[in-house]
N, C-alpha and C positions, 0 to 999 in steps of 0.2 A: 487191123493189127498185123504187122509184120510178123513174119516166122521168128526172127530175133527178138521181137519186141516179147513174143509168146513163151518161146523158151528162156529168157532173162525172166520172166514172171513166173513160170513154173518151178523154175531154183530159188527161188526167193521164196516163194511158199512153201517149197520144199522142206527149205533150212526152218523159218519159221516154225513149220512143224514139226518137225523133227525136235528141236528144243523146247517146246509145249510138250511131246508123247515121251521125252526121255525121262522125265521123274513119272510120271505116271508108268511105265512098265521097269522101273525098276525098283528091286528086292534088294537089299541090304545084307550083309553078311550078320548085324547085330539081329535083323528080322528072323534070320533064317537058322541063327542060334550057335552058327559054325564061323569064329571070327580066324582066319589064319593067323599066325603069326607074324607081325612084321607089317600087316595091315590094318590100314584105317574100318572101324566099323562100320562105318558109310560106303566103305568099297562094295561095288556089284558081287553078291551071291554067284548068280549064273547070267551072265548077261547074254542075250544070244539077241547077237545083229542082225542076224537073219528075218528074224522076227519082226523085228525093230522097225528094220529098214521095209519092208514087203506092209508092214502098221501106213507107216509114215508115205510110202508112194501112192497107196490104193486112199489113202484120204486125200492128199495130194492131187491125185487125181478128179476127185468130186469137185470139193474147193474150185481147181483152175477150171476146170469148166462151167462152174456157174461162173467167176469172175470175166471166163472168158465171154462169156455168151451175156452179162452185164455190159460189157465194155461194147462187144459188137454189136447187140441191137439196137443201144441206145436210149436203153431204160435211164441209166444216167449217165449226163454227159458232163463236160468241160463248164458248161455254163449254169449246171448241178451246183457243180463245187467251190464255183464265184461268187461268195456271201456277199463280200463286201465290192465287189466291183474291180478290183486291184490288177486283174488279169487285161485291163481295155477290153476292146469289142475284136470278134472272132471275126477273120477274115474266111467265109468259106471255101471251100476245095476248087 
């Protein structure tokens, strides 16, 4: 795996998780019983990115590493994922 190839898969799991972990840490202004005025009750209480974000890297980080260390050992490979044949035959390196 390229360094590129690595870092375009790190962002992609990233974002991923990032929109899986956003409803799960967020609190609602109707939850929280304090709705402002002018706002939706679905609007974020206290939302703190800080949080959020620091959630979403350190899982992030777990994740690409086993995916990484799947991809590079070669527990499963290209020829895993050719059920039906469709890919022809691998020319190797």
């Amino acid at each position: 795996m390229s360094i590129t190839g690595g870092a375009v898969l790190f962002v992609v799991i990233w974002f991923i998780t990032m929109f899986v972990t956003l409803p799960i840490t967020l609190r609602t202004q109707a939850e929280a019983g304090e709705v402002v005025p002018g706002t939706h009750q679905g609007a974020p209480a206290d939302f703190r990115l800080r949080r959020t974000l620091l959630i979403v890297t350190l899982v992030t980080l777990v994740l690409w590493g086993i995916v990484v260390w799947i991809i590079t050992s070669g527990v499963i490979s290209i020829e895993d994922l050719d059920t039906w044949g469709i890919m022809g035959e691998r020319v190797p390196n």
